[in-house]
Rosetta silent file (secondary structure, phi, psi, omega in degrees, C-alpha in Angstrom):
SEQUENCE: XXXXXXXXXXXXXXXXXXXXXXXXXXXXXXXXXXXXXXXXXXXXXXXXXXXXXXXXXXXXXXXXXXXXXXXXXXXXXXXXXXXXXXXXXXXXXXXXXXXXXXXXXXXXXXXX
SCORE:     score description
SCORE:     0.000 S_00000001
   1 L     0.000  -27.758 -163.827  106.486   46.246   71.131 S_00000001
   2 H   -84.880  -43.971  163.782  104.160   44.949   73.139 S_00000001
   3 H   -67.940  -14.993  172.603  105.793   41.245   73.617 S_00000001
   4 H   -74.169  -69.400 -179.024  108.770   43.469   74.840 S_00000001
   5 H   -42.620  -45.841 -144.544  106.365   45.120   77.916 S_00000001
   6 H   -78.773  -47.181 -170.555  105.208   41.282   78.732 S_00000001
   7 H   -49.935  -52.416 -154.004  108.905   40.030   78.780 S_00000001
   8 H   -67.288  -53.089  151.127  109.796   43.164   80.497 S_00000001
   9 H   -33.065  -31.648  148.575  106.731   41.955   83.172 S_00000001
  10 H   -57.286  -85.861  147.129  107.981   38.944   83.468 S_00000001
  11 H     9.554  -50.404 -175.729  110.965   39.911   84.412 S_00000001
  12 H  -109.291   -8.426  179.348  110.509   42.060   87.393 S_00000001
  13 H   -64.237  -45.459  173.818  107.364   39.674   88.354 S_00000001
  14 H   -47.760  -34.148  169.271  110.709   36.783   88.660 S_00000001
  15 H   -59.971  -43.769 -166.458  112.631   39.709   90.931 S_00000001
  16 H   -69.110  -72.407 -120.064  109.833   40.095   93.182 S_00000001
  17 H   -64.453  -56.601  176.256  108.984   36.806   93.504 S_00000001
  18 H   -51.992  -33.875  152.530  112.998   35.609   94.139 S_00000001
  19 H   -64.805  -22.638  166.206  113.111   38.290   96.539 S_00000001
  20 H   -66.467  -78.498  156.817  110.233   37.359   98.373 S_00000001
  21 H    -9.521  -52.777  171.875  111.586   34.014   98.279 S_00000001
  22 H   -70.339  -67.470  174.946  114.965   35.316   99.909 S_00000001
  23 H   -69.563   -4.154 -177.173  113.186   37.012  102.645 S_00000001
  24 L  -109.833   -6.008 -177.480  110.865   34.835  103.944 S_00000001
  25 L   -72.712  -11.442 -173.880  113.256   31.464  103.723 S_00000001
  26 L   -84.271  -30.739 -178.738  115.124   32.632  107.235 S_00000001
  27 L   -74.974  -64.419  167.900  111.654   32.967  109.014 S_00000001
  28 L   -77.088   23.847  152.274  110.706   29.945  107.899 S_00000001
  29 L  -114.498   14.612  154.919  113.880   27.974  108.404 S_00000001
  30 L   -97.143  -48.274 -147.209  113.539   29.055  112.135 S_00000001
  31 H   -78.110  -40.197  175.434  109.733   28.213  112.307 S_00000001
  32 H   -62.959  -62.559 -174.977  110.779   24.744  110.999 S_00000001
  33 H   -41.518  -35.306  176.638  114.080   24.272  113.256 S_00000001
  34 H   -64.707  -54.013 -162.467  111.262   25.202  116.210 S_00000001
  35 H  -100.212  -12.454  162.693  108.937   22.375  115.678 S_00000001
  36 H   -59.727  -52.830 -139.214  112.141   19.960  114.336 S_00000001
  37 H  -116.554    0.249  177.893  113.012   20.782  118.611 S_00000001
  38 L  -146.213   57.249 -167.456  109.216   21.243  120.261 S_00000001
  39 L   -78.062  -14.441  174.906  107.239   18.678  117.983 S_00000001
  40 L   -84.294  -30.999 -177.173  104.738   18.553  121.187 S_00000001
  41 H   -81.005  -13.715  179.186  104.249   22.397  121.586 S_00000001
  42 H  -107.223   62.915   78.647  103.752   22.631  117.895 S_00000001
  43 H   -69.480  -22.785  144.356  100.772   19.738  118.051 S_00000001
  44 H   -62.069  -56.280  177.754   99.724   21.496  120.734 S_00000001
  45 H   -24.643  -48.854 -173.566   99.778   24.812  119.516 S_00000001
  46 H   -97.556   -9.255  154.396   97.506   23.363  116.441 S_00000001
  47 H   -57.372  -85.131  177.576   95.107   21.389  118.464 S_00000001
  48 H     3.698  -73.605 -172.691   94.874   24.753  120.674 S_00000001
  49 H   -66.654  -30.778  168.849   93.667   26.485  117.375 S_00000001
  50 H   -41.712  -56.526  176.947   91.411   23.820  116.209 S_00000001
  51 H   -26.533  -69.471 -153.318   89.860   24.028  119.755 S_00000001
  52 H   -60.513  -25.146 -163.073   89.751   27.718  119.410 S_00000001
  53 H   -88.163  -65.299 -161.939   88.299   27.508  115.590 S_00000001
  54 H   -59.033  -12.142 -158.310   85.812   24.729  116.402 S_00000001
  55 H  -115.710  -46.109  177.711   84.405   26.704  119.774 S_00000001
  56 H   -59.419  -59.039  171.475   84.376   30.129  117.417 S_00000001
  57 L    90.742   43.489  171.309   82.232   27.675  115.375 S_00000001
  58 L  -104.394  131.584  164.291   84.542   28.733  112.298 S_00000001
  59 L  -111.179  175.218  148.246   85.076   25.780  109.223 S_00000001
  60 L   -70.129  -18.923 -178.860   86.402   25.980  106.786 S_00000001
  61 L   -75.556  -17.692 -160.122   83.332   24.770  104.690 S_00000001
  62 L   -88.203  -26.460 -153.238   81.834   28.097  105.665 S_00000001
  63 L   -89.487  157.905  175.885   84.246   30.494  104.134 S_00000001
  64 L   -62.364  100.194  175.746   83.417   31.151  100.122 S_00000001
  65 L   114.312  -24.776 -177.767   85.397   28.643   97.669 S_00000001
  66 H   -71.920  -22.250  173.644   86.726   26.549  100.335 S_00000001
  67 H   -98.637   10.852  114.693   84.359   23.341   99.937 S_00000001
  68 H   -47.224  -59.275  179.454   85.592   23.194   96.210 S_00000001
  69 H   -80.369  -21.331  151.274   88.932   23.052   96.983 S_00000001
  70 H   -39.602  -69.348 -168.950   88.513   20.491   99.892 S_00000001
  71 H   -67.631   -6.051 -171.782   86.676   18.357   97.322 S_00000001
  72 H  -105.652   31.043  170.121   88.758   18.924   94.502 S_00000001
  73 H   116.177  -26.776 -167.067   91.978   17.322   95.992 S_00000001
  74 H   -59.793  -19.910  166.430   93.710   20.037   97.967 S_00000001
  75 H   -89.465  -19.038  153.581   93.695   17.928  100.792 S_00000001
  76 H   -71.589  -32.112 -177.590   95.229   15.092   99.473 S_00000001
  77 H   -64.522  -63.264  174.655   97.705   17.421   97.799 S_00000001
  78 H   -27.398  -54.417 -158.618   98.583   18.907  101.511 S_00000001
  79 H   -57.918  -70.606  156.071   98.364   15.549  103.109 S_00000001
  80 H    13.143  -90.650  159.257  100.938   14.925  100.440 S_00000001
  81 H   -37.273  -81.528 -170.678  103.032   17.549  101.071 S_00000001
  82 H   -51.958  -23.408 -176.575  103.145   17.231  104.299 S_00000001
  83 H   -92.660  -29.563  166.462  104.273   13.601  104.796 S_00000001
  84 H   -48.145  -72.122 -173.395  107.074   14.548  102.313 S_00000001
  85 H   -64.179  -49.342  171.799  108.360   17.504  103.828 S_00000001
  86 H   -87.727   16.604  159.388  108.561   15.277  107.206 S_00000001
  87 H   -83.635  -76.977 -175.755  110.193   12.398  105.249 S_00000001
  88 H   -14.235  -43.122 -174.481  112.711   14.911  103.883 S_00000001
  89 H   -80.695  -34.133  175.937  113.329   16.292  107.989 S_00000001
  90 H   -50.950  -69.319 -138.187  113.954   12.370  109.038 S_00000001
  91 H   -59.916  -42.351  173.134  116.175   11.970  106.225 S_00000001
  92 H  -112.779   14.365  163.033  117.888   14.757  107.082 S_00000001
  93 H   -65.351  -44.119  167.584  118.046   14.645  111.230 S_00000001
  94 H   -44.421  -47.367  157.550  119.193   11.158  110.128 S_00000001
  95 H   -50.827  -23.936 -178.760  121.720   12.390  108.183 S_00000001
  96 H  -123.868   21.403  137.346  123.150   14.427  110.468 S_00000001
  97 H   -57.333  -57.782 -177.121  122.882   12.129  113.141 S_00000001
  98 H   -61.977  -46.178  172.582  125.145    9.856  111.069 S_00000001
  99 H   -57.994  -37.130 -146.643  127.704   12.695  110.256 S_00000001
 100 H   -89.738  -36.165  170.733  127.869   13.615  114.033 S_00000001
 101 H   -74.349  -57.563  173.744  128.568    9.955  114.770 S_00000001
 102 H   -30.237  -31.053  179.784  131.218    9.468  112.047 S_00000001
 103 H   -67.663  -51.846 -171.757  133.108   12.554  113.673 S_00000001
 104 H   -53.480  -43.045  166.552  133.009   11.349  116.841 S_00000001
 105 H   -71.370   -7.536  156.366  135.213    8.397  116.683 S_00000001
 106 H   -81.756  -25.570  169.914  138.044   10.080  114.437 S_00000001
 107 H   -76.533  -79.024 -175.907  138.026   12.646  117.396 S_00000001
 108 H   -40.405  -26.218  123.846  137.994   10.113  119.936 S_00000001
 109 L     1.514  -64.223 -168.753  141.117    8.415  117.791 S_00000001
 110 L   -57.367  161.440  154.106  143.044   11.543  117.802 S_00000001
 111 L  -105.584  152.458 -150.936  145.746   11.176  121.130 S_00000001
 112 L   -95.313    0.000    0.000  145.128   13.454  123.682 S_00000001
């Protein structure tokens, strides 16, 4: 009975989490589309907070656990990450760069 509760755990931990998932991809597929169309206000925006962290004379080395996971790779995994996820946004402004030209000249084609 008891591998039945864990399953059963399992189970509704996979609802929440796919529901979570569902609500939070529209905030953050605005938050992206904002810094895909203001890539200077969002490098300011995170200089701004550096400023503001660095003046606060808050690190990150300071907080409990955090100079473990600096050294043990999380910032290469981010760095990682991050250069991915803005190959992936080239790839696909590019893409839809390319569609938007392909259109144009079968419209332009058409007789008016």
């Amino acid at each position: 009975m008891r591998v039945f509760k864990q399953v059963a755990r399992v189970r509704m931990a996979r609802s929440r989490m796919a529901a979570a998932r569902v609500q939070l991809s529209q905030p953050a597929g605005a938050l992206l589309g904002r810094g895909r169309e203001y890539p200077l206000t969002t490098v300011g925006l995170a200089a701004g907070t550096g400023f503001a962290l660095g003046s606060l004379n808050v690190q990150p080395l300071r907080v409990p656990g955090m100079a473990s996971l600096l050294g043990g790779g999380l910032a290469e995994a981010v760095t990682h990450g991050t250069r991915l996820l803005a190959e992936l946004a080239a790839l696909g402004a590019a893409a839809k760069a390319t569609g938007a030209d392909a259109a144009a000249p079968a419209a332009s084609d058409a007789p008016p």
